[in-house]
PLY file of the C-alpha trace (Angstrom):
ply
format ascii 1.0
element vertex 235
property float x
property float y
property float z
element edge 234
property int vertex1
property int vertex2
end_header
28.92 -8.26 17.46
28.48 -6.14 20.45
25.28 -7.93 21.35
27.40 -10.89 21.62
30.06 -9.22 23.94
27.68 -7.98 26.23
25.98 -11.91 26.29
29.48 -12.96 26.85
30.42 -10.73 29.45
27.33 -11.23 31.35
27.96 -15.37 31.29
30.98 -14.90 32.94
29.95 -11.94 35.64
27.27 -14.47 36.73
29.75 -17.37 36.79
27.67 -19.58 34.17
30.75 -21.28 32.63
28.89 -23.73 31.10
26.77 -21.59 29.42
29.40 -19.57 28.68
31.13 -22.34 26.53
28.55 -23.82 24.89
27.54 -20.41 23.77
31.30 -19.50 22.72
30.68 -23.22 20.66
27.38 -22.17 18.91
28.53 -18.29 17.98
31.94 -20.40 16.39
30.07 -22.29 14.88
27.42 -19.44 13.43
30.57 -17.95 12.16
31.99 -20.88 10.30
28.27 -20.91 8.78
28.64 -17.90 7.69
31.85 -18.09 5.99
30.59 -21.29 4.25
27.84 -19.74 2.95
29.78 -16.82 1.50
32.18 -19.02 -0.10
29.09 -21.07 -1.46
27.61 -17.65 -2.72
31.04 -16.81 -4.14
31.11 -20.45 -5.60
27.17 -20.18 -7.30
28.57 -16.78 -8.58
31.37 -17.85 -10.14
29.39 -20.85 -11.66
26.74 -18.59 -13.46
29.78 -17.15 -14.60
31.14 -19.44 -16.50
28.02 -21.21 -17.95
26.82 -17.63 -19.30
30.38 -17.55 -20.97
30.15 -21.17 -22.08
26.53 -20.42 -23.68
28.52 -17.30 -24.84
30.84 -19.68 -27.17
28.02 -21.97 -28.15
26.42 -19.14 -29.84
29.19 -17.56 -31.45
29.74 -21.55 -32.75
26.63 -22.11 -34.06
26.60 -18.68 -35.22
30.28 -19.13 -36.98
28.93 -22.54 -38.67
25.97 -21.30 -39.78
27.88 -18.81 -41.91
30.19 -21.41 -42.83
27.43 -23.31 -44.17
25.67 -20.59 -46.29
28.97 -20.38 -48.27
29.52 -24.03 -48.69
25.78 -24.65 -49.90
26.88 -21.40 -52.32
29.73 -24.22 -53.48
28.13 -27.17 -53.60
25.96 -25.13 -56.59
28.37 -23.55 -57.88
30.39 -26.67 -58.26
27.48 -28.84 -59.50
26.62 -26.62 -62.44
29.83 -26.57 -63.80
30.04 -30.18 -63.21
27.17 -30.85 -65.47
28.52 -28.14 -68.21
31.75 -29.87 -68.34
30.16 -33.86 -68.50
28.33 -32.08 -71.15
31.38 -30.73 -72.95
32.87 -34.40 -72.57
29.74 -36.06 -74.37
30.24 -33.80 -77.10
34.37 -34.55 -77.40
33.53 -38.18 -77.05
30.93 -38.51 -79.75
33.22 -35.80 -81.72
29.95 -33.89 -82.63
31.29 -30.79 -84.50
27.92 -28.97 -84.83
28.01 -27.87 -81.17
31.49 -26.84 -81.37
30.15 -22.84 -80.46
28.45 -24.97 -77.11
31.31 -26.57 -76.33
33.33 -23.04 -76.70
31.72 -21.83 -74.03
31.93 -24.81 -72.19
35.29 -25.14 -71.90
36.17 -21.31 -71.81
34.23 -22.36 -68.18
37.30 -24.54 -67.26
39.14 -22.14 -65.31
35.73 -21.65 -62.92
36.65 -23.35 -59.54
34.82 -23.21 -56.58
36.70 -21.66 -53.70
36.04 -21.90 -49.58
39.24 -20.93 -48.95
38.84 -20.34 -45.34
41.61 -20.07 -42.85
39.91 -19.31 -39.83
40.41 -22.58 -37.28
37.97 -22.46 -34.54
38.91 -25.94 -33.14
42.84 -24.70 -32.74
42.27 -21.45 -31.70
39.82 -22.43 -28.68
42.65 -24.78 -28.05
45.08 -22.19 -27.86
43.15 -19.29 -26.12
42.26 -21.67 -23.64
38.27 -21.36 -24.20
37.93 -25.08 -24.98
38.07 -25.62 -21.00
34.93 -24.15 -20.65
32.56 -26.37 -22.97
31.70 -28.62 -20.87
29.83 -30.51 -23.85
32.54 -33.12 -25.11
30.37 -34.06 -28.21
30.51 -30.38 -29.63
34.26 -29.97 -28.92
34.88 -33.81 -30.87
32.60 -32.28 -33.34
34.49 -29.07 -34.17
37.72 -30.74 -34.61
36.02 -33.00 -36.78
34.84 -30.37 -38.73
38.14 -28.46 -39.19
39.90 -31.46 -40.69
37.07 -31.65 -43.59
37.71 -27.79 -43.91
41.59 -28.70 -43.99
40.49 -31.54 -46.71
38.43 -28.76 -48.56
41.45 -26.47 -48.79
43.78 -29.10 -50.09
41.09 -30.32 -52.68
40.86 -26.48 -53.94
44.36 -26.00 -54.20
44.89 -29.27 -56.42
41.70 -28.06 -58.59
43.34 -24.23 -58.70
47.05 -26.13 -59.43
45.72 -28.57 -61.99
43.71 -25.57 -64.28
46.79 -23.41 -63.90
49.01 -26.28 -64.68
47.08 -27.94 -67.30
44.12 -26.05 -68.46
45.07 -22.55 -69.14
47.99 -24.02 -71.47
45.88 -26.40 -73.08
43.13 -23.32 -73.96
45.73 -20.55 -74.48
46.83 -21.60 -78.21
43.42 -23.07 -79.37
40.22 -21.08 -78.02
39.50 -17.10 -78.05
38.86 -15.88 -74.20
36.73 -13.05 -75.48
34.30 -15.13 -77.80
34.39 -18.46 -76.66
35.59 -19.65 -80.28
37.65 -22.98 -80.70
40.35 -21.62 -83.39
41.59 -25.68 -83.63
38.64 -27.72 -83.27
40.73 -30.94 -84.20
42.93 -30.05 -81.22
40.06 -29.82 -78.60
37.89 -32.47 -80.11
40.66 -35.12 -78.95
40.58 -37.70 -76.30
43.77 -35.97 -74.61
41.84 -33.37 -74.14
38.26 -35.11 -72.96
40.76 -36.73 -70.26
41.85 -32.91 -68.86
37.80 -32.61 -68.44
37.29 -35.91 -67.09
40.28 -35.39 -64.79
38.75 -31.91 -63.69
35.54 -33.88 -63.20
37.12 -35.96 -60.55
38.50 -33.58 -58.45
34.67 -31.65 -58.42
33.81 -34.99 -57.63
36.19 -35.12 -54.39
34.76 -31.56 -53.13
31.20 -32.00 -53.70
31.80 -35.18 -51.72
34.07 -33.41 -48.82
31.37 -30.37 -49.00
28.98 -32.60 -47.85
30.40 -34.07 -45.36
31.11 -30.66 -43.66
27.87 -30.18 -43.99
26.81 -33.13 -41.91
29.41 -32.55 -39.01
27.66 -28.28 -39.18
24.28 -29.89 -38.86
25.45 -32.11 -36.03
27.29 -29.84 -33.94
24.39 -27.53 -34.41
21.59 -30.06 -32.98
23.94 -30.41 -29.74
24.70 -26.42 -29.41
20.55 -25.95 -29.88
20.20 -29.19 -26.47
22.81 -27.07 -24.19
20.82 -23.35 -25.54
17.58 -25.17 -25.17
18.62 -26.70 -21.92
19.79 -23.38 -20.03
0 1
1 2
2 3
3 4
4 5
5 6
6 7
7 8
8 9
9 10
10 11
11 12
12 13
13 14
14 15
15 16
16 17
17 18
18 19
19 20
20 21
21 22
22 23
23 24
24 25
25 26
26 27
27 28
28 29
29 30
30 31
31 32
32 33
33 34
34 35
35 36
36 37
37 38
38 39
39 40
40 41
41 42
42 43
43 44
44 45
45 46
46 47
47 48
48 49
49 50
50 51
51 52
52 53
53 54
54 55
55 56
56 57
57 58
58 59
59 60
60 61
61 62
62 63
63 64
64 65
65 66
66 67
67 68
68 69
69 70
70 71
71 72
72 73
73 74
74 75
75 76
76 77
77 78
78 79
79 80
80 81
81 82
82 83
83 84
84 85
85 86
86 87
87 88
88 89
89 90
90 91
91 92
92 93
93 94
94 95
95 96
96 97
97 98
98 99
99 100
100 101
101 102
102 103
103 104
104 105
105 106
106 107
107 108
108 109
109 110
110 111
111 112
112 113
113 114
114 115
115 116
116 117
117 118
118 119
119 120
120 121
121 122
122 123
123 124
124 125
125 126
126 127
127 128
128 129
129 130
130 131
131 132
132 133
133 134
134 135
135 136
136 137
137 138
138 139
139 140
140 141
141 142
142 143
143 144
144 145
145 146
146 147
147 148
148 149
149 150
150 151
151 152
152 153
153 154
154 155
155 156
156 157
157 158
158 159
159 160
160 161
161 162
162 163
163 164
164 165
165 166
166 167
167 168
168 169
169 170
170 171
171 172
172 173
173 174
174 175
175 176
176 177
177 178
178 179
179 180
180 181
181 182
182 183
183 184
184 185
185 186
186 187
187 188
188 189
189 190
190 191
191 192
192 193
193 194
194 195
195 196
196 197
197 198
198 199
199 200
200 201
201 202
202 203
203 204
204 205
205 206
206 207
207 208
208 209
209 210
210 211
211 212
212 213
213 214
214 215
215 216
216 217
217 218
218 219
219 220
220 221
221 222
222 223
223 224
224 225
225 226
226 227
227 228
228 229
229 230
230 231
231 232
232 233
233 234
C-alpha cells in the first residue's frame, strides 16, 4: 500500500493526470479483484464444507441401513421357520393324525414365537426435523428413505397385530389344553379341531404379510444403498 502512495503522489507532483487516473482505475479495480477472489475462496470453502458433511450423512445412512438390514434378514428366518413348523402343525390338524400329537405339542407350544423389528428410530423424520435433509443434494436417496420408513411403519403395525392376535387368541386357546413345560396336549380332541387349525392358518397369514413387507424393505435398503455407494464413489 505504501508503494502505491508514493506512485500516486509522484503522478500528481509531475502533473500526469492522466496517468494518474487510469492508474487510480486499475489499483480499484485490483482491489475489487481481490475482494472477489476472497469471497470466491470463502465460497469454495464453504462448499467443501458442506459436501464433506453431506458425504458425512451418506455414510452414517448406509451405515444405519446396513444394520437395519442384518436384523431384518435375522426376521425373515426367524419368521420362515416358524412358518413352516406351524403349516406343518396345520397338515397334521387337518388330516387329524393323532400319532404325531407329541410333534404337534411342540409345534404349537411355538405359537407365541413372533418375530419382532420393533424399531422406532425414524431417519427420514428426524433429518426432516434437524434440518440435515437440506444438505443431500441426492433427491433419489432422500425419496428413498421416506420410502423406506413407511415399510418400517407397515412392519411395526404388522407386529403389533401378530403380538395382539397371540395374546388375544392364542395364549387362551393353549392355556387350558397344552402343558408349557412339556409341550403335552392334555385335550387332544380340543386342538385337533378345525377352530383351532383356523387360529394357525390365521397366524399363517399375518407371517405371510411380514415376510412380504420384510422384503420389500429390503429392496428400498439395497436401493438407497447403490445410490449412497454413486455419490461415495463419485467424491
Amino acid at each position: 500500500m505504501t508503494l502505491f502512495r508514493k506512485i500516486r503522489k509522484d503522478l500528481l507532483i509531475k502533473g500526469r493526470l492522466k496517468k494518474y487516473v487510469m492508474y487510480a482505475i486499475g489499483e480499484i479495480l485490483l482491489v475489487m479483484i481481490g475482494i472477489s477472489l476472497a469471497f470466491q475462496v470463502d465460497n469454495w470453502n464453504e462448499e467443501r464444507i458442506k459436501e464433506k458433511a453431506e458425504l458425512g450423512h451418506y455414510k452414517n445412512i448406509q451405515d444405519q441401513i446396513n444394520t437395519d438390514k442384518s436384523l431384518i434378514l435375522g426376521l425373515i428366518q426367524f419368521n420362515n421357520a416358524y412358518t413352516e413348523q406351524f403349516k406343518y402343525a396345520s397338515k397334521i390338524i387337518h388330516a387329524n393324525d393323532r400319532s404325531q400329537i407329541d410333534t404337534l405339542g411342540l409345534i404349537v407350544r411355538n405359537l407365541t414365537q413372533y418375530s419382532d423389528f420393533d424399531r422406532q428410530g425414524n431417519i427420514y423424520e428426524t433429518m426432516i426435523n434437524s434440518g440435515e435433509v437440506k444438505l443431500l443434494k441426492n433427491d433419489a436417496i432422500v425419496n428413498g428413505l421416506r420410502i423406506l420408513e413407511e415399510k418400517y411403519l407397515y412392519i411395526n403395525r404388522m407386529e403389533n397385530i401378530h403380538y395382539d392376535a397371540m395374546i388375544a387368541y392364542v395364549v387362551p386357546a393353549l392355556n387350558p389344553n397344552l402343558k408349557f413345560a412339556t409341550a403335552e396336549i392334555m385335550k387332544p380332541d380340543v386342538l385337533y379341531t378345525f377352530e383351532f387349525q383356523n387360529l394357525i392358518i390365521s397366524l399363517l397369514q399375518i407371517m405371510s404379510e411380514k415376510d412380504k413387507v420384510y422384503n420389500e424393505a429390503l429392496h428400498e435398503i439395497d436401493i438407497i444403498n447403490k445410490l449412497v455407494d454413486t455419490e461415495l464413489f463419485n467424491q
